[in-house]
N, C-alpha and C positions, 0 to 999 in steps of 0.2 A: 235680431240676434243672429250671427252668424254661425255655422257649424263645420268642422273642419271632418268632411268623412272618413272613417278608418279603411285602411287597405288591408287584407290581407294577401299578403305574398309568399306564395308556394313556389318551391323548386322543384324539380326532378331530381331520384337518384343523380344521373348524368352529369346535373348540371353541381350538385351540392357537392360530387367526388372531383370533379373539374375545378372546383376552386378553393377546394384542399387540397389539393396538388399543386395550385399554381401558388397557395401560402407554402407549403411546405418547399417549392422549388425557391421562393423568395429568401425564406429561412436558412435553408439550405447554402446559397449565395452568402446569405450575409454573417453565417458562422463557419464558414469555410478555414478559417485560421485556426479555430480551434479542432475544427475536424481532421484537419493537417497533421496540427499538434500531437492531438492524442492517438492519432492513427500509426506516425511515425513511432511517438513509447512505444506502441503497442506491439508493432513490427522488432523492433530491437528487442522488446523485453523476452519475446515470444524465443526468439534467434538464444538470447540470450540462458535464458534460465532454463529453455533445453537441453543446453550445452554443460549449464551445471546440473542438473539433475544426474545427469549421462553420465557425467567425468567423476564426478563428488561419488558416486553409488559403485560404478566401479574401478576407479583408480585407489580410492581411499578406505583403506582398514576402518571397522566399525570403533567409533567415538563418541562421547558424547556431542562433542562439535559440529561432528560431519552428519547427525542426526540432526541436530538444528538446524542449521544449515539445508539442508533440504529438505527442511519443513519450509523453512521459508521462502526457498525457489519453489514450493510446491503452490506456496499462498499466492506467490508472485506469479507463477504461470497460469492459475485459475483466474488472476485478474485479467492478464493479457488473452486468456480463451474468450472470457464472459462477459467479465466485465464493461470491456474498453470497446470490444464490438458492439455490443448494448448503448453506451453511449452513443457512437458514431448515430446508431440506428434513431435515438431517440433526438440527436439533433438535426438529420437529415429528415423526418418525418416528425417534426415537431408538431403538424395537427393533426397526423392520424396515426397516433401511435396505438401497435395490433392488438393486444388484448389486457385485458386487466391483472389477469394470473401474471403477466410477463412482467408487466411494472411491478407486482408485488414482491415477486423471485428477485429480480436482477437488484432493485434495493436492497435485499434484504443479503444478497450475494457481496454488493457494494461494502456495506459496512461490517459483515460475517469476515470478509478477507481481509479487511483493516484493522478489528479487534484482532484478525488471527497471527497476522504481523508484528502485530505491536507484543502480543503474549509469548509468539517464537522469541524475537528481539529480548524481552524479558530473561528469557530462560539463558540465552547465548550470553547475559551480561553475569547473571547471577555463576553459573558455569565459568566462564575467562576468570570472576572474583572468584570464586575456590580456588584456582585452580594457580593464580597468581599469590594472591593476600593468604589466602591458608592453604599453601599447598602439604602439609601432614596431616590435613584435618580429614573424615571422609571426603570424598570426592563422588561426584555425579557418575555413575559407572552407566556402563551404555542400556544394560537392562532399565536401569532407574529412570535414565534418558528417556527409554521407549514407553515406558509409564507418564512421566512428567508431560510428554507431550502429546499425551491425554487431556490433560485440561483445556487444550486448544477447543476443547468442546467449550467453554465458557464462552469463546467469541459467536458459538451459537444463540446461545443464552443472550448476550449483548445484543445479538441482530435481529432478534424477535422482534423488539417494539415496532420494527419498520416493515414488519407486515401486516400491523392493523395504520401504518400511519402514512402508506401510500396508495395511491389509488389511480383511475385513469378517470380526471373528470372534463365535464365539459368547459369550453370556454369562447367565448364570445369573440364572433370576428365582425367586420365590417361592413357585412351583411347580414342584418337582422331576419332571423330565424335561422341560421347556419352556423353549426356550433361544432371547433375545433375537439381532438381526443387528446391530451395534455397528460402523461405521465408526472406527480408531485403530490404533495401532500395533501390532507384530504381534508375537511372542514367537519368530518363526518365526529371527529372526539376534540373537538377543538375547546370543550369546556372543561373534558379529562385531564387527566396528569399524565397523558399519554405524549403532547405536544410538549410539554417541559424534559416528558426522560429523553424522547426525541433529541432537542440541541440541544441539553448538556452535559447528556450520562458522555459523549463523545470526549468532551471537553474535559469533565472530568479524568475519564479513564486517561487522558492525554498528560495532563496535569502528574497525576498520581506516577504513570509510566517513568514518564523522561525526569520527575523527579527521582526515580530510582535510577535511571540510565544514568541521570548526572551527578550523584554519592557515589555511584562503585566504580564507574568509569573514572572519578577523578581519587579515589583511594587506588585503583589499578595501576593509572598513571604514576601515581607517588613512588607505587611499589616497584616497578618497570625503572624509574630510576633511580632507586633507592640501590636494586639490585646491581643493575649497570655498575652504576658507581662501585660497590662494593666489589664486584667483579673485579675492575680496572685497575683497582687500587692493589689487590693481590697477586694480579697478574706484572704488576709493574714489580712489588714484592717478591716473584715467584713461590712466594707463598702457597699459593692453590692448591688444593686437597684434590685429590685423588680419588675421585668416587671407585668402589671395586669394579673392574670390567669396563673402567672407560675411563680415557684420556682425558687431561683439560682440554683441550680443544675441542673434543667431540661433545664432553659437556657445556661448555660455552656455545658450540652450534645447537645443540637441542634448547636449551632457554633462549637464545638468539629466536631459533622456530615460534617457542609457543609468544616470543613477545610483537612478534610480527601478527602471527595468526590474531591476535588481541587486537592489536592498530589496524588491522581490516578491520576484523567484526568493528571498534569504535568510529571505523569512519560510513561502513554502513548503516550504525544506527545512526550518526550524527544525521545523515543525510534522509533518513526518514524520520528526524526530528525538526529540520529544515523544511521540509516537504511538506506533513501533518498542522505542523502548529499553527501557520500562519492560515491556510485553507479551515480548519476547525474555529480559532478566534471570529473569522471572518463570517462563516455562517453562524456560528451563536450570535454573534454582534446584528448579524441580517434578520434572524430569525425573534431578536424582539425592536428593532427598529422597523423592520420593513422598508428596506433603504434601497433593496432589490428591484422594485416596482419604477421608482423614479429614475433608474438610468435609461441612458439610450444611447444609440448612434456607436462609438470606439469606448464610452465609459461600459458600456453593457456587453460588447464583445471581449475585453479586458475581464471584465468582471467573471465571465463563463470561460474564459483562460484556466484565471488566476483559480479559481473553484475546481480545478482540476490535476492542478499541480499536481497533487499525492502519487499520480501515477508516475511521475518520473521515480519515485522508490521503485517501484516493481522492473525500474530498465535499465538503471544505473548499476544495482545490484553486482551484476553479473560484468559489468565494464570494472568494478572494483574487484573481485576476483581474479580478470584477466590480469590486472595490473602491478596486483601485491601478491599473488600466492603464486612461486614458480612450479610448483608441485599444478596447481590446477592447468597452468599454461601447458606443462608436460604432458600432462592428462591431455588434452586437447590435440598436439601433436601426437599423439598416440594412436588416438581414436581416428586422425584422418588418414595415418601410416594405414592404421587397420581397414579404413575405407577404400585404399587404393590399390592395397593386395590381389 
């Protein structure tokens, strides 16, 4: 009978950091598009939602808008701080990533700033509906504003699961006994309900959200032209009433204002309804297929793209302000006059 003798094979420190570096430098190589990718949002958003924070705080009389609004350059510019350099880090050191506190934070920072998006967005929808659909009814006064966006603490609440549900574990390389540090989920409550609220408290919340973005945004809309029309028609009448202290003209430009201000905020949530939904479907759908595992090669670089998208919300943001608010663009030349004094 033949016997096939066991080896055991030891490395050196030296030798075991030498070829985790030389995965990591592999890695590194082969997700370089996506590194690009999120590097460049990250560069604009950062340019970006400085620029509003700055211009929106001091060009713009206190509102409830202009507080939302810079709630959500604020959520926007902690992804471009933490976020998005966190990833770079984690796909440029994908086997030795530094410590476990770090993977716990920066998940738990990931989805804390996406709940906190999504519940600004919320507020800025319900807010444009008062202020369109019942405008005699109360209205959001800006103290009430700085209360309401308070509950931004819920997206704390939401982010919690994913600090018991990520972790840094080991993972097997191509040399047996050398085991890669992998920031991802942990196996550790994998028979808990902590893995279920994981992919689909997300999905949920997404669901529940953009169904409310899509009822008031599209009663806004109605009202926006309900209004118009009504306008048009009295002004071709000369009809028009006379509000005390202000011309029809001057009234037609301030509803003119707030129906603009509206068709921003709706095309920046559309755009992180765009962004969200199809990155959310797609990991719930991974996370009970396990469909993740079998790509390779342009499908698995794709794949860690496509998983990223959401951060074009936090860079786009601020290119839609440039483009529809002339008050902000003012703001901006203002601010560089003042630079160059």
């Amino acid at each position: 009978m033949n016997s096939t003798p066991m080896t055991n094979i030891s490395y050196t420190e030296e030798e075991i950091n030498s070829y985790l570096d030389q995965l990591c430098h592999e890695a590194r190589l082969r997700f370089m598009p996506a590194i690009i990718f999120v590097g460049i949002l990250g560069l604009i958003g950062l340019v970006g939602n400085t620029l509003v924070l700055i211009v929106y705080y001091k060009s713009f009389r206190p509102k409830p808008s202009r507080s939302f609004i810079l709630c959500v350059a604020g959520f926007d510019m902690m992804t471009n701080v933490i976020v998005i350099p966190s990833e770079i880090t984690e796909l440029s050191f994908r086997y030795r990533y530094p410590t476990n506190g770090l993977c716990v934070f920066i998940n738990f920072m990931r989805y804390t700033m996406a709940y906190g998006s999504t519940l600004s967005l919320a507020l800025i929808c319900i807010e444009r509906y008062n202020k369109i659909c019942r405008p005699l009814k109360r209205q959001i006064t800006t103290r009430t504003a700085k209360l309401i966006i308070a509950c931004v603490a819920l997206a704390t609440i939401l982010g919690i699961p994913t600090i018991f549900q990520y972790k840094v574990n080991g993972v097997k390389t191509d040399r047996v006994g050398i085991l890669g540090r992998v920031c991802e989920p942990s196996d550790e409550f994998k028979d808990s309900i902590l893995p279920f609220i994981h992919s689909f408290l997300p999905l949920i919340t997404c669901i529940v959200f953009e169904t409310l973005f899509i009822v008031l945004y599209s009663l806004i809309g109605f009202a926006i032209y309900k209004q118009r029309k009504f306008r048009q028609q009295f002004q071709v009448n000369g009809a028009l009433d006379k509000p005390k202290g202000m011309t029809p003209e001057t009234g037609t430009k301030k509803v003119a204002k707030r129906h603009k201000t509206t068709v921003m905020l709706m095309i920046i949530t559309a755009t992180y309804v765009l962004s969200f939904l199809p990155v959310i479907i797609l990991n719930t759908v991974d996370s009970v297929l396990q469909f993740r595992n079998n790509l390779n090669g342009a499908k698995f670089i794709s794949y860690i793209i496509f998983i990223r998208l959401f951060f074009i919300n936090a860079a786009v943001n601020p290119i839609v302000f440039g483009f529809m608010d002339k008050r902000f663009r003012d703001g901006l030349v203002d601010l560089f006059k003042m630079k160059h004094k």
